[in-house]
C-alpha positions in Angstrom: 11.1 -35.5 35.8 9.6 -38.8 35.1 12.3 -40.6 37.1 10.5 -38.7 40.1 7.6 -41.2 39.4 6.9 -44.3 40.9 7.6 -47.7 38.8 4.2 -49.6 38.8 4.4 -52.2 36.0 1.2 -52.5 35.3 1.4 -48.9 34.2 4.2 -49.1 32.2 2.3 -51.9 30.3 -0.7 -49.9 29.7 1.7 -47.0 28.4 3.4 -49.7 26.4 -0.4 -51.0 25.0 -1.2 -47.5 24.4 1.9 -46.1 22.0 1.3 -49.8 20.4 -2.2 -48.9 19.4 -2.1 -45.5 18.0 1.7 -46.7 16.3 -0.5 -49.2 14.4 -3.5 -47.6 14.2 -3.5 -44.0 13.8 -3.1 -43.1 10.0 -1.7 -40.1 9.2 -2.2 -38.0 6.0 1.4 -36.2 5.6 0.3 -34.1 2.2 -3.2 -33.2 3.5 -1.6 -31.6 7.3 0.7 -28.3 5.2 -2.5 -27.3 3.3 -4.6 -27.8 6.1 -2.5 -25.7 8.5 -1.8 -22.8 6.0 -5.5 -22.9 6.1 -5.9 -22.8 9.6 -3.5 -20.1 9.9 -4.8 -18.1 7.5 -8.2 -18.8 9.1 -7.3 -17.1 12.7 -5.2 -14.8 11.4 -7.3 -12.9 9.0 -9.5 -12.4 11.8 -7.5 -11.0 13.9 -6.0 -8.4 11.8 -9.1 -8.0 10.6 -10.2 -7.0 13.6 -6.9 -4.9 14.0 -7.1 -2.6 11.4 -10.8 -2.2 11.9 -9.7 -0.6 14.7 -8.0 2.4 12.7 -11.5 2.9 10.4 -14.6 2.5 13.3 -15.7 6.0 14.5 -18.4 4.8 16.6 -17.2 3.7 20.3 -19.8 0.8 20.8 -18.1 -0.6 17.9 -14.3 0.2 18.3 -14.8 -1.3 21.6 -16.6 -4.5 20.4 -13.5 -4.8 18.0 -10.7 -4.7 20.5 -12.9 -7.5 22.6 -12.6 -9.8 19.8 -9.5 -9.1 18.7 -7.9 -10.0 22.4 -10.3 -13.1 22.0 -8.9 -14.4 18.5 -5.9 -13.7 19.8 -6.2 -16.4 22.6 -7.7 -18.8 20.1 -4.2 -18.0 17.7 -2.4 -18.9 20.5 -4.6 -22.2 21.3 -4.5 -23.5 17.8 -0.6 -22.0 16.8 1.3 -21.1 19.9 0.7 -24.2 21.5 2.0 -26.2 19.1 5.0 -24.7 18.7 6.5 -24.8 21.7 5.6 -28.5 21.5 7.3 -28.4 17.9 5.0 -30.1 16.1 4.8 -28.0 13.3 8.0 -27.2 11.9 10.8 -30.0 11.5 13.4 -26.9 12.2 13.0 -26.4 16.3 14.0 -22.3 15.4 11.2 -22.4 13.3 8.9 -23.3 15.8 10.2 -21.0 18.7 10.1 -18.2 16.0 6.3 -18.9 15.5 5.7 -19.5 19.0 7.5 -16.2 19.9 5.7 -14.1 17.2 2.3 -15.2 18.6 2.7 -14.9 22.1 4.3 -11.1 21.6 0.5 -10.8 20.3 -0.8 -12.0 23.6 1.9 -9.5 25.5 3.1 -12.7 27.5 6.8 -13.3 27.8 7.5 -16.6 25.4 10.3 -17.7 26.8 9.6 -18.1 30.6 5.7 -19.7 29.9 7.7 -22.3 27.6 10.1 -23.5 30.2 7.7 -24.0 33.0 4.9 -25.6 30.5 7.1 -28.0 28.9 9.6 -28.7 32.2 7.6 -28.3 34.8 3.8 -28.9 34.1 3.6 -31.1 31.3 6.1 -34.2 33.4 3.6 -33.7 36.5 0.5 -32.4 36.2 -1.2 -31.4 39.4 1.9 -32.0 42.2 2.3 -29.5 44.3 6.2 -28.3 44.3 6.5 -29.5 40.7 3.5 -28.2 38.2 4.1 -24.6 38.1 0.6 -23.9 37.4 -0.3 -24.8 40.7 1.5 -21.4 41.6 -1.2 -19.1 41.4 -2.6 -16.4 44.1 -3.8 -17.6 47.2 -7.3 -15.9 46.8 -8.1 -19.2 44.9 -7.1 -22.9 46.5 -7.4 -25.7 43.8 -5.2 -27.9 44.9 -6.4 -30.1 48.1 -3.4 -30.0 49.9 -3.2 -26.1 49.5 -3.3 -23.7 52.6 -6.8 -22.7 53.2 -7.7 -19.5 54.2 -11.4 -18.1 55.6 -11.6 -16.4 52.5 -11.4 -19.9 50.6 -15.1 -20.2 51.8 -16.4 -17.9 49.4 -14.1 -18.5 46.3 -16.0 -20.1 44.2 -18.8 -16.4 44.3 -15.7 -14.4 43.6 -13.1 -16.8 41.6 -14.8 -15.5 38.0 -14.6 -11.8 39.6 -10.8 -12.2 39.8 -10.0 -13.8 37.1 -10.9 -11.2 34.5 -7.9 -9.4 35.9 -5.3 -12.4 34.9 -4.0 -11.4 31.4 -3.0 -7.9 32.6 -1.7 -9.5 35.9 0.0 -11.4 33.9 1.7 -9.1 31.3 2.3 -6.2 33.7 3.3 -8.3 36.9 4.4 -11.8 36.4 6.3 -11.3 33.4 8.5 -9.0 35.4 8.4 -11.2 38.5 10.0 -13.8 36.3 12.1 -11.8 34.4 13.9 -10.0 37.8 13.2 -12.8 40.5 13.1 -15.8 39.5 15.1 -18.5 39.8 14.0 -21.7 38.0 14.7 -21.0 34.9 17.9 -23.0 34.5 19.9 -21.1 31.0 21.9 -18.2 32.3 19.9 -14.9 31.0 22.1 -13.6 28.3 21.7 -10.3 26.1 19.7 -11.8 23.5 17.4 -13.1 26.3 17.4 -9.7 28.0 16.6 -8.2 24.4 13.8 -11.0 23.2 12.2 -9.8 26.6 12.1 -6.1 26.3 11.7 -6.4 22.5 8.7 -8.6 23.1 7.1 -6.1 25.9 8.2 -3.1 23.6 6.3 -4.2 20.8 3.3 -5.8 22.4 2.3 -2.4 24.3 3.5 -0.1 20.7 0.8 -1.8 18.7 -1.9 -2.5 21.5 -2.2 0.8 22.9 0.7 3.2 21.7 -0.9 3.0 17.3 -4.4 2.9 18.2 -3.8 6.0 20.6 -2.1 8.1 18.0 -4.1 6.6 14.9 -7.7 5.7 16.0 -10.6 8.1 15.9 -11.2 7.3 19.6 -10.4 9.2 23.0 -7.6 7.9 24.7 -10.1 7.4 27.3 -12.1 5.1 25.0 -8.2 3.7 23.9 -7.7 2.6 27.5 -11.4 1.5 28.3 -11.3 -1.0 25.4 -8.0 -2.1 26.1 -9.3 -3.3 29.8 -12.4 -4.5 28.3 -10.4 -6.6 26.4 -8.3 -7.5 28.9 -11.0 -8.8 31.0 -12.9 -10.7 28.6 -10.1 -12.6 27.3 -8.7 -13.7 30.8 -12.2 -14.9 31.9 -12.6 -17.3 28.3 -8.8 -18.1 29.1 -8.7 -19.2 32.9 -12.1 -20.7 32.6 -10.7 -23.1 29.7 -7.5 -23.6 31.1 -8.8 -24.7 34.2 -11.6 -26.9 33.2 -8.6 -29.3 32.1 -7.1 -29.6 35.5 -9.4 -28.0 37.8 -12.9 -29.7 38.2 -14.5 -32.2 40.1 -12.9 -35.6 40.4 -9.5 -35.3 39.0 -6.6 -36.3 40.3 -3.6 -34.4 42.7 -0.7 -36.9 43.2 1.1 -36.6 46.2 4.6 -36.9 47.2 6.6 -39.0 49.3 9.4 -37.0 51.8 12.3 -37.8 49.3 10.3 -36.2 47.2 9.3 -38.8 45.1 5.4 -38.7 42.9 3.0 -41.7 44.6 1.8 -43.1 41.2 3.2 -43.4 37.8 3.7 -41.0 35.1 1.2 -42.3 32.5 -1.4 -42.8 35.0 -0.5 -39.2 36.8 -1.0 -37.4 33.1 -4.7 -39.7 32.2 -6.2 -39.2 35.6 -5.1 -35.3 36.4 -6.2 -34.2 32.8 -10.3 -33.5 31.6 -11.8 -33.5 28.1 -14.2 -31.5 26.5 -15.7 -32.8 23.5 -12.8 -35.0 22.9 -14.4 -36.5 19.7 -15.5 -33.6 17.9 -13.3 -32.0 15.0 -15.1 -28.8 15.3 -14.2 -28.3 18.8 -11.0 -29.5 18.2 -10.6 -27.0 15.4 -11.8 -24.1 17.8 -9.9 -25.0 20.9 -6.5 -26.4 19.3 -6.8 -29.4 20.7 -6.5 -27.5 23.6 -10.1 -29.7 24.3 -7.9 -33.2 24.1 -5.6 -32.7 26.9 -5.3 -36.4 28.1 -4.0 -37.1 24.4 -2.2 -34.0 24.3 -0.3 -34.7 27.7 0.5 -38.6 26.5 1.5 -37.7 23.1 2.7 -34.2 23.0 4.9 -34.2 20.1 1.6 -35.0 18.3 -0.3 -32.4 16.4 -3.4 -31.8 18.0 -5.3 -32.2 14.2 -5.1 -35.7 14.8 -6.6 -35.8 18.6 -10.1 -36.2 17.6 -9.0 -39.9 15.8 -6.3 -40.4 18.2 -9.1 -40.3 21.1 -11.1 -42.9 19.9 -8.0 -45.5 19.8 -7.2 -44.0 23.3 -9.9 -44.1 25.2 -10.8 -48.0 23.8 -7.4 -48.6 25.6 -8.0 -46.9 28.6 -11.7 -48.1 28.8 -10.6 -51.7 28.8 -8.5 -51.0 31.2 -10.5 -50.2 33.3 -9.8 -46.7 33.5 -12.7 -44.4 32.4 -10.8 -41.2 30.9 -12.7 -37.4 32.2 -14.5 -35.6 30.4 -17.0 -32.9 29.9 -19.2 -30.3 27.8 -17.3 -26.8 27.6 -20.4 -25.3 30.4 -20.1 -28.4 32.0 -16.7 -27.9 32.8 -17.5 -24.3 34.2 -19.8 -25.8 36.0 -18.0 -28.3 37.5 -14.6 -26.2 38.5 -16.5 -23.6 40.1 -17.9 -26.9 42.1 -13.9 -27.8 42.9 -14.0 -24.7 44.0 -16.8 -24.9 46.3 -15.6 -28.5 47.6 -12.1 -26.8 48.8 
């Protein structure tokens, strides 16, 4: 899709000036990265079955409940720091490798691997923010980010009810528009073939059997507590992960490229992924740690084959380019960026 860009060559130059820079400048420390990222994984993943099997000992409600919140939580942060990366396949040198991983941790999530990694590496990561070509500006109508959007009467009020409705997207999203995809759609190019069919209904199968089917039999709790804490979690983990995703597309000031009538992007690729992307703490290896570079998305969209341990030291080569440029990258505090999307909001 970048040949649906404009050529500016200026552009093309500062692209050049950037892959220069971190290529000469960006040391990387191949025997520190496995031991680091066994860490990691151990790190998150303890956690969350941790917080899993806790789930088969708590008697008390309060507590069971407070354990299936954070378990849907880690799980979002697995998938930030793990999932992520693989689909990018950054981690393993074997590509099956790294769909294997990513598939394992979004069956965790219940969302369908297969159809999110299409559309995020074909369709959203080549043009951020254009309408007709960044799937993730196909979302329900109740909310209008994108200026050029149809705007409703309702629109008026979004940004009051936005956070309201999106607690509801994770189970949206693995009861409804995993389906949607599955039966109806018709961008995703490979011809659906049994093992597809199988990964899909093996995926869903196993997702809803340990979620709610084990805990159901094999907890102390009602099934009415089961359910209760499985919407709990459900809520709670769509709010942290629509609130994070959007803050790095979604606030004030960012940029939504148009298109020509042929159907062509009205600016360039490199400067369509600096200027449509926001930062949160794009320095900080703590944050970086927490959000899998999920916090560096300017980096992340420039150099996505890249993994995101090295973002923090990649900014700072990045943004010296950028900033003697001319160009002054976006970037925010995590609240800030709430903040300033429920602003976006507000402006459409």
């Amino acid at each position: 899709m970048k040949d649906k860009h404009i050529q500016i060559s200026e552009d093309e130059l500062l692209l050049r000036e950037i892959k220069e820079q971190v290529q000469a400048r960006l040391q990387f420390n191949a025997s520190l990265l496995p031991a680091f990222l066994v860490f990691k994984f151990l790190f998150y993943f303890s956690l969350q079955l941790a917080c899993y099997l806790l789930l088969f000992q708590l008697q008390n409600a309060g507590l069971f409940i407070l354990c299936f919140v954070s378990y849907g939580i880690l799980s979002i942060l697995f998938a930030f720091n793990f999932a992520h990366d693989f689909s990018h396949n950054t981690i393993f040198a074997s590509r099956w490798w790294n769909n294997a991983g990513f598939t394992f941790i979004y069956t965790l999530t219940g969302a369908h691997a297969e159809a999110w990694k299409y559309r995020h590496v074909h369709s959203h990561h080549f043009a951020p923010n254009v309408k007709d070509y960044d799937s993730d500006l196909k979302i329900t109508s109740l909310i209008r980010v994108e200026p050029n959007a149809k705007r409703y009467w309702f629109h008026k009020f979004q940004h009051f009810y936005a956070p309201l409705a999106y607690t509801t997207y994770s189970l949206f999203w693995v009861f409804i528009k995993d389906f949607a995809i599955y039966l109806f759609d018709k961008e995703y190019p490979k011809k659906k073939t049994l093992v597809y069919h199988v990964s899909f209904w093996g995926q869903k199968i196993a997702y809803f059997g340990y979620i709610l089917v084990l805990p159901l039999l094999f907890s102390y709790q009602s099934w009415q507590i089961v359910l209760l804490a499985f919407l709990l979690m459900h809520l709670l983990q769509s709010l942290f992960l629509l609130f994070t995703f959007f803050m790095t597309h979604h606030i004030e000031g960012l940029f939504y490229p148009e298109t020509d009538e042929a159907g062509y992007i009205q600016t360039s690729w490199v400067r369509n992924q600096i200027l449509s992307s926001n930062d949160f703490y794009p320095f900080s290896p703590f944050a970086n740690f927490i959000f899998g570079g999920f916090n560096n998305h300017i980096a992340h969209h420039i150099f996505p084959h890249i993994h995101h341990v090295h973002y923090p030291r990649l900014n700072k080569i990045l943004y010296e380019v950028l900033q003697k440029n001319n160009i002054q990258p976006k970037y925010t505090t995590y609240w800030g960026g709430i903040v300033s999307h429920l602003r976006h909001l507000w402006q459409l």
